[in-house]
ZATIGU-30321 format. One line per 10 residues: their letters; for each residue y negated, x, z of C-alpha. Coordinates in pm, whole numbers, plus 32768, in hexadecimal, padded with zeros to 4 digits. Layout:
N
A = Y,X,Z  ...
# end
This chain:
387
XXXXXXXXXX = 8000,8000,8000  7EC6,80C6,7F7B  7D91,8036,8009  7CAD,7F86,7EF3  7B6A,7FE8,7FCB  7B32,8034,8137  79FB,800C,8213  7983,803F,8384  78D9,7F1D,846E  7771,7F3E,84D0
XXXXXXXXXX = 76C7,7F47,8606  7705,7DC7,8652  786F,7DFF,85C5  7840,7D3B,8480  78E0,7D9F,8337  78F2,7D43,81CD  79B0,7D7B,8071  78F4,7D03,7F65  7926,7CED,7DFD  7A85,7C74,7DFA
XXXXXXXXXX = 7B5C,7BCE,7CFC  7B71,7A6D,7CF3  7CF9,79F2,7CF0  7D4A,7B79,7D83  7E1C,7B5A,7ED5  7D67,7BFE,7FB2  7DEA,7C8D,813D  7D07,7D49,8245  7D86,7E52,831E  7CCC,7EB0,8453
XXXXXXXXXX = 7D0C,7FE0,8506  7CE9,7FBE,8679  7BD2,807D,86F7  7C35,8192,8829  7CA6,80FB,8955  7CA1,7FAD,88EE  7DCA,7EBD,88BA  7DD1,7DAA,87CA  7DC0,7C37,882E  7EA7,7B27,87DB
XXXXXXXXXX = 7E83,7A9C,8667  7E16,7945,85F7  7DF6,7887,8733  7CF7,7756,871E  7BFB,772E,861A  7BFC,7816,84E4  7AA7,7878,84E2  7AA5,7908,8615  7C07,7983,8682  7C7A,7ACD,860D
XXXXXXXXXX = 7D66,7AD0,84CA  7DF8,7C53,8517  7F57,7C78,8554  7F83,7CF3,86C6  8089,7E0F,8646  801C,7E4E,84B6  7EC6,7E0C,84E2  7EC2,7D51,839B  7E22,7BE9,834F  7EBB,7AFC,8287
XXXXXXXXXX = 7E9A,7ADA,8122  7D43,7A2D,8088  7D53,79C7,7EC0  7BD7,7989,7EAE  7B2E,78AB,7DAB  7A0D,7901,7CC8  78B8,792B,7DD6  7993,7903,7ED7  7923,79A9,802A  7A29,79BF,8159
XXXXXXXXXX = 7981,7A0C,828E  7AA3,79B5,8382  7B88,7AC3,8383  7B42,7B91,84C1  7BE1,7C71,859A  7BDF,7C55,8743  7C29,7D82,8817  7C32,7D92,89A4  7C05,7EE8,8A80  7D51,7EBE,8B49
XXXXXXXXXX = 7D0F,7E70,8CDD  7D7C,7EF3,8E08  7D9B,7EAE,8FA6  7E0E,7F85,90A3  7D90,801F,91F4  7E27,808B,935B  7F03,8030,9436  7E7E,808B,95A5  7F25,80A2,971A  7E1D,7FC9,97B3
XXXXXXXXXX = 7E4C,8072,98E3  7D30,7F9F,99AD  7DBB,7E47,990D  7C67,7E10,98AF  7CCB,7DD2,975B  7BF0,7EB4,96C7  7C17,8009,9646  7B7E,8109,972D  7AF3,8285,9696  7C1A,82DC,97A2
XXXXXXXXXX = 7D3D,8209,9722  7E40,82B7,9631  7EF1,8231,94FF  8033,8188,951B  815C,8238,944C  8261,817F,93BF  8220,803D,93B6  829F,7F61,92A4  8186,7ECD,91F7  81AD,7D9D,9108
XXXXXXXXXX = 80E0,7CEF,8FC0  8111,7B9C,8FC4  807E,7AB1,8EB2  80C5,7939,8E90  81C9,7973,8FB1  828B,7A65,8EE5  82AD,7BDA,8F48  8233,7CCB,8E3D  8263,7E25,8EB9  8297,7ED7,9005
XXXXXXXXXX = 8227,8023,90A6  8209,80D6,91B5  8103,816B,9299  80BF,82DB,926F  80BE,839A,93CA  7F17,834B,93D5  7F7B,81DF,93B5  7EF2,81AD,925B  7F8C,80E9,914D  7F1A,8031,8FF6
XXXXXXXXXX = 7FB6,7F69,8ED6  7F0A,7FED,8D8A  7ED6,7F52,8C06  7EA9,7E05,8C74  7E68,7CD9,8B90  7CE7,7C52,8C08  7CD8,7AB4,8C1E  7E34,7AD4,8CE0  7E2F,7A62,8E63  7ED5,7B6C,8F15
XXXXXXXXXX = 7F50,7B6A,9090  7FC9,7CD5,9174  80CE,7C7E,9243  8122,7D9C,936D  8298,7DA4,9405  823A,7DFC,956D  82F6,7F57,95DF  83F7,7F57,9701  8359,7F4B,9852  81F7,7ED6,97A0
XXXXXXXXXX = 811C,7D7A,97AE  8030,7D10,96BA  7EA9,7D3B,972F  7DE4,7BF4,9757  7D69,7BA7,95DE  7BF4,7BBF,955A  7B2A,7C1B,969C  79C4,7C90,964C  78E2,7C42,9535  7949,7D9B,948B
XXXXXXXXXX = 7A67,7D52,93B7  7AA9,7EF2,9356  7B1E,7EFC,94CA  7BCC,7DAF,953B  7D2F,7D64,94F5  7D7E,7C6C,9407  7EC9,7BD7,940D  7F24,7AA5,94B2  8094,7A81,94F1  80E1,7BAC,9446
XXXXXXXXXX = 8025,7B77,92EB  7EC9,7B60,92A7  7E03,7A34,91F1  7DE9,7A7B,9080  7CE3,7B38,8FC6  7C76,7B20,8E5C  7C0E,7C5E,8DB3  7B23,7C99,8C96  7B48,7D99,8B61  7B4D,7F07,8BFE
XXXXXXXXXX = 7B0F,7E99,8D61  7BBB,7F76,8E7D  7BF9,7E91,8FC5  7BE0,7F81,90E9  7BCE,7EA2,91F3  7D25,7E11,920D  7D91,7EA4,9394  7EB3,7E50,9477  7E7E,7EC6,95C5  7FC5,7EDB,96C0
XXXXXXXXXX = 7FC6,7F0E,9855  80DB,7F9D,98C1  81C1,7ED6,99BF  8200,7F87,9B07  82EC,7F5A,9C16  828F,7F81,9DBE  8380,8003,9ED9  834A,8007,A024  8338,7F58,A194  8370,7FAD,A336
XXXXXXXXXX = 8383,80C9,A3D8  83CB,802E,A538  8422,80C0,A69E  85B3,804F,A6C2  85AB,801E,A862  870A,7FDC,A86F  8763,80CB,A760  8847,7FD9,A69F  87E0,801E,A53B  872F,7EAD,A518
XXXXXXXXXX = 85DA,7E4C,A564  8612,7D52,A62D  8505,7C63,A6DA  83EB,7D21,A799  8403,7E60,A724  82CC,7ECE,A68F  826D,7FA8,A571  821B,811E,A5B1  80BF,817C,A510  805E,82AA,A45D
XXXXXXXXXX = 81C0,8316,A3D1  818F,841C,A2B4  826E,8383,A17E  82BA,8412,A068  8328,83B7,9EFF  8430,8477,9E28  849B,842A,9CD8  85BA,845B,9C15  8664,8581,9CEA  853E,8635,9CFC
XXXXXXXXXX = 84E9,86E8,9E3E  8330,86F8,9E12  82A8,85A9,9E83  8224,84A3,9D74  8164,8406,9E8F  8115,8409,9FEA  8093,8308,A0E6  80B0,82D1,A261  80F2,818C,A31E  7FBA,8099,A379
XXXXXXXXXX = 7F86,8023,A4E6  809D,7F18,A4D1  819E,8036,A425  81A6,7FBE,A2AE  818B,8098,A19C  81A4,8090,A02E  81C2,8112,9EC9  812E,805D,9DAA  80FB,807C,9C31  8244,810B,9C49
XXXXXXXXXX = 830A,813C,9ACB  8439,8067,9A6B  857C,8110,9A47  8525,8238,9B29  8612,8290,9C45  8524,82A7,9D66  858E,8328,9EDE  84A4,82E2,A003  84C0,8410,A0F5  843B,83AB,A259
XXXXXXXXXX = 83AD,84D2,A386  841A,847D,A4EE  8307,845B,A5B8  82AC,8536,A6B1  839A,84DA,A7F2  8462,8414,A71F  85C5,83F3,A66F  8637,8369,A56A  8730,8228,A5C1  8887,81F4,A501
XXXXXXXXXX = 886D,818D,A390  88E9,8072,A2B0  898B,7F8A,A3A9  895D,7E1A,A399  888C,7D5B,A2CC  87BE,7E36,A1C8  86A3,7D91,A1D7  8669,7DF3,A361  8738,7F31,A380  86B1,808E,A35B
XXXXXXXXXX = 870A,8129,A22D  8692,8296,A288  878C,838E,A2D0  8794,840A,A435  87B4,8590,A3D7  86DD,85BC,A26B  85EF,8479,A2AF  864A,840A,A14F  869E,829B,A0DD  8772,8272,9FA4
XXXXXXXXXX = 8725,8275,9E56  8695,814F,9D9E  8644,80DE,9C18  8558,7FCE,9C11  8517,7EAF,9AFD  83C6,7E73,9A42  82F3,7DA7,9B58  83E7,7DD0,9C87  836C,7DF0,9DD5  8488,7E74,9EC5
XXXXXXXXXX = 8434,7E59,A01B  8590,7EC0,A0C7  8561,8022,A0E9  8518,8051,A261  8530,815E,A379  857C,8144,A4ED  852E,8223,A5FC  8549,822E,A78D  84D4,8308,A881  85EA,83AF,A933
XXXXXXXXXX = 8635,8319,AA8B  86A1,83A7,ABD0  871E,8376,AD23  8788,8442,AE66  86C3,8462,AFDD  877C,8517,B0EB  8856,856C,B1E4  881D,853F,B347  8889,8583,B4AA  88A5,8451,B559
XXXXXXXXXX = 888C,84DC,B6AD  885F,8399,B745  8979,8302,B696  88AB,81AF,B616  88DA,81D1,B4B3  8736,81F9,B47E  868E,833A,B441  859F,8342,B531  847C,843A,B557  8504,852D,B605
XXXXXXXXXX = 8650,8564,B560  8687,8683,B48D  8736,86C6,B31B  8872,870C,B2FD  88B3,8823,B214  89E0,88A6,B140  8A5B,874C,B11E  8B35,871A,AFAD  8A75,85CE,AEF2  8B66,8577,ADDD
XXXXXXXXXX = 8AAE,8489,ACB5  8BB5,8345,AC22  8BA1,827D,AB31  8CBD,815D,AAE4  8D80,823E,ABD7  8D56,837C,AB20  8CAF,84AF,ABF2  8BA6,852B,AB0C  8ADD,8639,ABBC  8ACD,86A8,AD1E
XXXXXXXXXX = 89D9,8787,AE26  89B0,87FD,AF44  88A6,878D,B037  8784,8891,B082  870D,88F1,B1D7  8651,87CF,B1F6  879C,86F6,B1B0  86EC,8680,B04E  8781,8659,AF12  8751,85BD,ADA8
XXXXXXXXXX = 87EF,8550,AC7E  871C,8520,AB64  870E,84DD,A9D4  87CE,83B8,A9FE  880E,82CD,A8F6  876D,815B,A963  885A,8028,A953  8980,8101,A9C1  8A11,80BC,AB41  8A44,81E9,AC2B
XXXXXXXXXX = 8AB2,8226,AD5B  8A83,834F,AE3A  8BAF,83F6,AF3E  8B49,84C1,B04F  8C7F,85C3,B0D3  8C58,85A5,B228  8BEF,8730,B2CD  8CE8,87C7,B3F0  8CC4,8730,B52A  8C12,8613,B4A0
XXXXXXX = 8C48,84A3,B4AB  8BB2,8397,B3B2  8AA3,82C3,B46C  8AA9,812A,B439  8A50,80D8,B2BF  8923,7FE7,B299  888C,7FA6,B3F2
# end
């Protein structure tokens, strides 16, 4: 196909071919002009649609009579569109993007038009994305697949539409783009969702492992926080003035341990008996609880500690000269007397009265019964028990 002439629009984009053969069967081929695309052929009225083939470029074919002056073939070309922006960790939930607040990698983002999907990609590691060579007139929608462990921000806060987030339910409302234009202000901000630990560190008086009515919290325990095996605290915190502590904006799917320090003049009580929710979960030699792997908005408030101050008992030894079964005034210790310490009718420490006839047992375990024997001395008798 040799061209029979060939001409160039002008500044308004008009062209002509004059002089042509009446009865000749004429076609015009437009070239698309640099990064344009051509527009669909012969919709609507004839005079003003385009007649050039999408693919070939070509018009249809025009026989024209004697005089005869077609001014309806024309040609329509479009700039192709495009959308795209960021997707953001709103990391205030204010639903806008902050100078501070980093892209969002890997998030599957969707074209939608007409309810169908078009084309999918995903976010670079800024958190940028964009769907190129689109058609202008079309309504197109973004629709964002939340990642694991991630909510959607609260749509279209502000009057500044470069920083909000748009979608609503996951996809956005639809936008129609003109010839060449570049929508940068399509945004999907995401707050991460965070998990809490935490509850009682409380003084166990009867050293039972359970918090049981009346016992109080201890205040100002140091806590820490360790995460998955690690030994350097995540966090710290210590216990307010009723003995609570704990660890928010925690992340899903880490194994946390809570690792509690014993008071000064305290001990740790037995771990993990009874009910979870009321035991003490710290162990009584390393201070640390178990592990746990908390869900995306889970608040677990079982992990407690129990301490008591270490009891003790003893007195003394006397001479009851007077044989009443009192100490009075003037009677003196009795010293070098063996005090055996029982428990449930096992001897579990023993001494031997000073000068002054004293003696003590201490660091004794509350809520346990004991008993004390005396070995009676040489030449001594037992005086009447509880005068």
């Amino acid at each position: 196909m040799t061209p029979v002439a060939s001409t160039t629009t002008n500044a308004s984009g008009v062209y002509s071919f004059t002089g042509l053969t009446p009865g000749v069967s004429y076609t015009v081929v437009f070239a698309a002009p640099t990064g344009y695309t051509a527009t669909v052929a012969n919709v609507g009225d004839d005079a003003t649609d385009s007649d050039a083939d999408p693919v070939t470029g070509r018009s249809g074919s025009y026989t024209l009579a004697a005089n005869e002056s077609n001014l309806t073939v024309d040609a329509g070309f479009f700039r192709p569109a495009s959308l795209g922006d960021k997707v953001f960790v709103d990391a205030n939930r204010d639903g806008l993007q902050q100078p501070s607040e980093t892209g969002l990698a890997s998030v599957t983002v969707t074209l939608v038009s007409n309810g169908t999907a078009l084309a999918s990609v995903v976010t670079g590691a800024d958190g940028v994305y964009s769907f190129t060579g689109l058609t202008p007139g079309v309504p197109y929608s973004v629709s964002f697949t939340a990642p694991a462990n991630y909510t959607a921000s609260t749509p279209n806060v502000g009057g500044d539409d470069t920083l909000d987030s748009d979608p609503i339910n996951g996809i956005t409302q639809s936008v129609t783009l003109a010839s060449g234009q570049n929508n940068t202000t399509i945004d999907a901000g995401f707050s991460l969702l965070t998990a809490s630990l935490g509850d009682l560190v409380f003084e166990d008086s009867n050293a039972n492992g359970q918090q049981d009515a009346g016992e109080a919290g201890i205040a100002g325990v140091a806590v820490q926080l360790l995460a998955d095996g690690g030994v350097t605290p995540v966090a710290s915190t210590t216990t307010n003035a009723s003995g609570v502590y704990s660890f928010t904006g925690l992340t899903p799917g880490v194994s946390y341990t809570v690792v509690f320090a014993a008071p000064t003049g305290y001990t740790a009580t037995v771990t993990n008996v009874g009910n979870d929710a009321t035991d003490s979960d710290a162990d009584p030699v390393t201070g640390r609880s178990g592990s746990y792997t908390l869900a995306a908005n889970e608040s677990n408030l079982t992990v407690d500690a129990g301490f008591f101050r270490p009891a003790s008992l003893g007195d003394k030894v006397f001479v009851d000269a007077n044989r009443d079964g009192l100490q009075q005034p003037s009677e003196t210790g009795l010293a070098s007397v063996t005090v055996t310490l029982v428990s449930n009718g096992t001897a579990l420490a023993s001494v031997v009265t000073g000068a002054d006839g004293v003696y003590s047992f201490t660091g004794l375990t509350p809520g346990v019964p004991y008993s004390v024997s005396f070995t009676a001395p040489a030449n001594f008798t037992a005086s009447t028990p509880n005068v």
